[in-house]
DRENFI-807304 format. One record per residue (C-alpha): residue in one letter; x, y, z. Coordinates in pm, 1 decimal. Layout:
<rs>
<r code="a" c1="X" c2="Y" c3="Z"/>
...
</rs>
This chain:
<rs>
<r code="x" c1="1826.1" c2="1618.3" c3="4226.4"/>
<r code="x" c1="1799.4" c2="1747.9" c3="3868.7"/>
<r code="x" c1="1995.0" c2="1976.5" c3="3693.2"/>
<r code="x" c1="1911.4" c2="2242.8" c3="3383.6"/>
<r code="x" c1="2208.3" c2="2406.3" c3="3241.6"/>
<r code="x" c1="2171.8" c2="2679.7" c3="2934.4"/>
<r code="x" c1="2464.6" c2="2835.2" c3="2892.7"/>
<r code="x" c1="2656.1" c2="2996.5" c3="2529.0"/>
<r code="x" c1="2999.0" c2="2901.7" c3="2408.0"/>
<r code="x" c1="3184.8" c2="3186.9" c3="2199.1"/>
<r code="x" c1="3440.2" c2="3128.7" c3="1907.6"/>
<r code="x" c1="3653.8" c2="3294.0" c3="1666.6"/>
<r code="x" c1="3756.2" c2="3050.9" c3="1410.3"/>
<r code="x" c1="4043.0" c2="3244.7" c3="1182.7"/>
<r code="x" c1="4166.2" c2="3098.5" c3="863.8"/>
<r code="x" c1="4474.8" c2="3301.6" c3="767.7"/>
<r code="x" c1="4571.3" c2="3059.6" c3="428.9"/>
<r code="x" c1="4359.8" c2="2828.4" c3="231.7"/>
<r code="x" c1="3998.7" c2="2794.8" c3="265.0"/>
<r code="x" c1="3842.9" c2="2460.6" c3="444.1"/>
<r code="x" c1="3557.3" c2="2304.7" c3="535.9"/>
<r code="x" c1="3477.3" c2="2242.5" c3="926.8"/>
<r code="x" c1="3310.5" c2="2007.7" c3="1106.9"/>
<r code="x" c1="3240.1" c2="1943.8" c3="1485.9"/>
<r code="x" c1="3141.6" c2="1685.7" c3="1721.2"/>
<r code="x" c1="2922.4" c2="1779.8" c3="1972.4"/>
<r code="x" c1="3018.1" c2="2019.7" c3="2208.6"/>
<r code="x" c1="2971.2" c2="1880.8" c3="2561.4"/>
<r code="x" c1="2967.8" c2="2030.8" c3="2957.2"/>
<r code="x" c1="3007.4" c2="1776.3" c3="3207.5"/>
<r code="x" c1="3045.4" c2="1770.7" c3="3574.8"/>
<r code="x" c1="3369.0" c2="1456.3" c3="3622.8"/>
<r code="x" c1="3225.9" c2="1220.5" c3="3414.6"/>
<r code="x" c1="2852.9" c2="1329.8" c3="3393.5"/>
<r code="x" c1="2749.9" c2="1474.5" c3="3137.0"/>
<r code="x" c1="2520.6" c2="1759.7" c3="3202.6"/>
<r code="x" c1="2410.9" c2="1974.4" c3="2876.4"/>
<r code="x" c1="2507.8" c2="1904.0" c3="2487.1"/>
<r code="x" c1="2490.7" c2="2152.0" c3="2173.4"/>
<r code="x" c1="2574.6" c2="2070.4" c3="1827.8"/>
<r code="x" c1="2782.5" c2="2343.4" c3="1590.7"/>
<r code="x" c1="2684.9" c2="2329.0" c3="1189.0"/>
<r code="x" c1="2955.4" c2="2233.8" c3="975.1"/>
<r code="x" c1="3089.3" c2="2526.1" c3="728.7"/>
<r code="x" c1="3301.6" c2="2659.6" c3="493.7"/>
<r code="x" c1="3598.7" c2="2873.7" c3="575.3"/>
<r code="x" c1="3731.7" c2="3116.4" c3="326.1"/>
<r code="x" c1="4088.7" c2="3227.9" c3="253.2"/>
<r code="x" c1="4178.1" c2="3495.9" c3="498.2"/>
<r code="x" c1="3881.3" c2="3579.0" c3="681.4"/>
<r code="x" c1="3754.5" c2="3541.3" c3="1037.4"/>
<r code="x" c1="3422.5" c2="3421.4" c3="1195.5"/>
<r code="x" c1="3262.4" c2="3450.9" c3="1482.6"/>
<r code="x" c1="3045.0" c2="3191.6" c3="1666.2"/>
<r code="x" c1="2787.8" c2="3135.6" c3="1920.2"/>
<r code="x" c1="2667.3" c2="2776.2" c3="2000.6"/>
<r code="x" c1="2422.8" c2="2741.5" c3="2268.0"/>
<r code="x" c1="2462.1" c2="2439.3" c3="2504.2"/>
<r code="x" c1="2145.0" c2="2330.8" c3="2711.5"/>
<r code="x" c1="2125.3" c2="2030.8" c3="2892.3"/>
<r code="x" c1="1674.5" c2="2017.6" c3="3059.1"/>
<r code="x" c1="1637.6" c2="1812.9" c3="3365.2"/>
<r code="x" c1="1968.8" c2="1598.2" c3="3365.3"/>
<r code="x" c1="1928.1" c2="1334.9" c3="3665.7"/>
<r code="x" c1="2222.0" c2="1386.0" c3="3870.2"/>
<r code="x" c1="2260.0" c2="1003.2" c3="4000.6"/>
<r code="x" c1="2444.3" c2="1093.0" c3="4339.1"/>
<r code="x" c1="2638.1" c2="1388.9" c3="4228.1"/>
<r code="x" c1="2359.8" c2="1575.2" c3="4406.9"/>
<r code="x" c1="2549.4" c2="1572.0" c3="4757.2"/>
<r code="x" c1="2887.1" c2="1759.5" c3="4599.2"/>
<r code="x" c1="2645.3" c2="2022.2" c3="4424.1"/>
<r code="x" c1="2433.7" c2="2076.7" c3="4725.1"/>
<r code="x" c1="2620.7" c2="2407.6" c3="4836.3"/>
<r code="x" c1="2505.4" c2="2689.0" c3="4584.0"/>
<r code="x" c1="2818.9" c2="2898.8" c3="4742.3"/>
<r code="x" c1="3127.8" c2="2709.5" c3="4578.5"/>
<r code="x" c1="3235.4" c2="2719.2" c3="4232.3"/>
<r code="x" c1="3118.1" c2="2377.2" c3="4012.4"/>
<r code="x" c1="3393.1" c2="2264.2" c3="3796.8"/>
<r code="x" c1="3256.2" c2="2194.3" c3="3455.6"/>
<r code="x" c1="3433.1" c2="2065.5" c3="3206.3"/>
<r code="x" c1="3392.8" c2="2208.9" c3="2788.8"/>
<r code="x" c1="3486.2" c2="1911.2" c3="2558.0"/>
<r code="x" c1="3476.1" c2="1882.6" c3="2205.5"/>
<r code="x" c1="3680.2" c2="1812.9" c3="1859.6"/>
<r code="x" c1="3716.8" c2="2035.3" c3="1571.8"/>
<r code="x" c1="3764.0" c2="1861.5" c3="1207.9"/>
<r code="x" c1="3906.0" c2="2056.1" c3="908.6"/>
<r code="x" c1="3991.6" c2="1974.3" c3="573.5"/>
<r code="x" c1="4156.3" c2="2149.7" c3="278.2"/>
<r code="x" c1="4129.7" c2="2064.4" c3="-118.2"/>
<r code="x" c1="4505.1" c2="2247.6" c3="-204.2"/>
<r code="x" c1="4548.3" c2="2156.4" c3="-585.9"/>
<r code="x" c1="4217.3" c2="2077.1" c3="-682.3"/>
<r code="x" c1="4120.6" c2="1713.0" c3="-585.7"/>
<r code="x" c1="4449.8" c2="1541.2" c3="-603.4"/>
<r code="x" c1="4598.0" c2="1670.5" c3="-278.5"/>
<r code="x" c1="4350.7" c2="1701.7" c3="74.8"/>
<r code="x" c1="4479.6" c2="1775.1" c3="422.1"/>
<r code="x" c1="4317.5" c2="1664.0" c3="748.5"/>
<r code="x" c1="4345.4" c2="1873.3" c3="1067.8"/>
<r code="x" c1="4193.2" c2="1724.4" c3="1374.8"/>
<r code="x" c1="4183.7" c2="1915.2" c3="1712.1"/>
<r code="x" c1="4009.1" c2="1840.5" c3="2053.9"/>
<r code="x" c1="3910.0" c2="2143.0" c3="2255.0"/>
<r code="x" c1="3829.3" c2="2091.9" c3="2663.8"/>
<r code="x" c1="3880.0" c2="2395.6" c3="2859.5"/>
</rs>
């Protein structure tokens, strides 16, 4: 059996202080440890109090499903996919002379 999967994955990224820059691994849906469909979010700048909204699409074409294909069989019962992925800021405070590093991994 293969499997296509398109699906969208909605964010609001809010920066109440300082402004920072943001980068992202790639953001990942997987069925236990198969991995079914990959998207990649740009990197970008986050000003001092403001909000943005984003919308990353995820698509995974034709993904072999190497066995899984019995437990997926039944189009009736919910699949429990897995969202996984790691968000990587970092701040300039005075200038140059003083950078902070905030790391955070996301699965839902």
């Amino acid at each position: 059996m293969m499997a296509t999967l398109k699906s969208t994955v909605s964010l609001t990224y809010h920066r109440p202080s300082f402004g920072i820059r943001v980068t992202s691994t790639s953001l990942d849906i997987s069925y236990l440890k198969l991995k079914l469909a990959t998207g990649k979010m740009d990197d970008f700048h986050q000003s001092k109090e403001s909000q943005r909204d984003l919308n990353e699409v995820v698509t995974g074409n034709k993904v072999p499903l190497y066995g899984a294909g019995s437990s997926l069989s039944s189009t009736r019962r919910p699949v429990p996919l897995i969202l996984r992925f790691s968000l990587r800021s970092t701040a300039h405070l005075v200038g140059v002379l003083v950078k902070s590093n905030f790391h955070t991994t996301i699965q839902c």
